[in-house]
C-alpha positions in Angstrom: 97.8 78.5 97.2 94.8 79.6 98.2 95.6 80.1 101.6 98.7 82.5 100.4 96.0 84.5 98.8 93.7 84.8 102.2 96.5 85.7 104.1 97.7 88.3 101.4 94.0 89.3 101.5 93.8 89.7 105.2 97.0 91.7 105.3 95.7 94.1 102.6 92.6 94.9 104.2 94.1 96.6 106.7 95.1 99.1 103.7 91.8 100.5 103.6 91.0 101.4 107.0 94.6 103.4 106.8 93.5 105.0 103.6 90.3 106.2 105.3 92.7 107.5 108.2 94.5 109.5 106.0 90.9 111.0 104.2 90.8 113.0 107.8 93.7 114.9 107.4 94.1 118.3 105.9 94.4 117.8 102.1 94.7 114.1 102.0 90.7 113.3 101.4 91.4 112.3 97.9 94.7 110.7 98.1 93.2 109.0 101.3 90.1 107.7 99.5 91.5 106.6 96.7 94.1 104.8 98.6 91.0 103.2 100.8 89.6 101.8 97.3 92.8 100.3 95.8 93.1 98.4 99.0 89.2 97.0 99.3 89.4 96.1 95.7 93.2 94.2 95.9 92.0 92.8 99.0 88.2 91.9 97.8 90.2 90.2 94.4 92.3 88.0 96.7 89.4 87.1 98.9 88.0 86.2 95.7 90.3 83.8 94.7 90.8 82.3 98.2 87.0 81.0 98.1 87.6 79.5 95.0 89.2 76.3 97.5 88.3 77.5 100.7 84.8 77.7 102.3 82.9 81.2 102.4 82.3 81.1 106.2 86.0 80.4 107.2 87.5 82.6 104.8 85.6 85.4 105.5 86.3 84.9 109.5 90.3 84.3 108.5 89.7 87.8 106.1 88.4 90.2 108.3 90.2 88.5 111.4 93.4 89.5 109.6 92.1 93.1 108.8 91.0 93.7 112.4 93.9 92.2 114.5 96.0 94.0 112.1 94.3 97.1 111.8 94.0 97.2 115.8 98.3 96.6 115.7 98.7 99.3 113.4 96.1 101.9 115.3 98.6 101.3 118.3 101.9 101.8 116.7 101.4 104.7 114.4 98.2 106.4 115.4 98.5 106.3 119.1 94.9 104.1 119.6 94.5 103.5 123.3 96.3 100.5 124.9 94.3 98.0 127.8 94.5 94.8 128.7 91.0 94.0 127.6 91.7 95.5 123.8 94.5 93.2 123.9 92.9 89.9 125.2 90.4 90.7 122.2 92.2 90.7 119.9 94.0 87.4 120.9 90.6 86.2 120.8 90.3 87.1 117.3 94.1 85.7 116.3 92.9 82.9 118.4 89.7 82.3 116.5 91.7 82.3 113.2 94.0 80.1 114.1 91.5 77.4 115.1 89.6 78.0 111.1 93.0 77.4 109.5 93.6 74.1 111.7 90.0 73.1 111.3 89.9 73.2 107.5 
């Protein structure tokens, strides 16, 4: 289970980020940043009770891992983020790196 909850975690983290996004528009500061703090504390309370089973070190690389790749996905599809091979051979570095934590533990 407590895998489910990293994974959960990871994929909510990329809420904040977004919510800070939206803070930059015209009228959406506080919708945006109140947005950005639901997601950091969902995601904070299931990185929470991920460590209960899993160690600190490897959950925090599999948390922000998660966050990043999918943040990085996300920047590309709907905010138009610049697109090179080098971004993209990072960030399967990162998937990479998670990937290895999970089969490691």
């Amino acid at each position: 289970m407590s895998w489910i909850y990293l994974i959960l975690a990871g994929l909510v983290e990329i809420g904040w980020p977004v919510g800070l996004k939206m803070a930059q528009e015209p009228g959406g500061r506080l919708a945006g940043i109140a947005i950005a703090v639901l997601f950091l504390m969902a995601s904070g309370t299931l990185l929470w009770l991920a460590q209960k089973e899993i160690p600190i070190g490897t959950a925090y690389a599999v948390w922000t891992g998660i966050g990043a790749a999918g943040t990085f996905i996300l920047g590309i599809l709907v905010y138009g983020d610049p697109v090179s091979l080098a971004r993209y051979l990072g960030v399967a570095m990162i998937i990479g790196g998670v990937i290895t934590l999970r089969l490691a533990n």
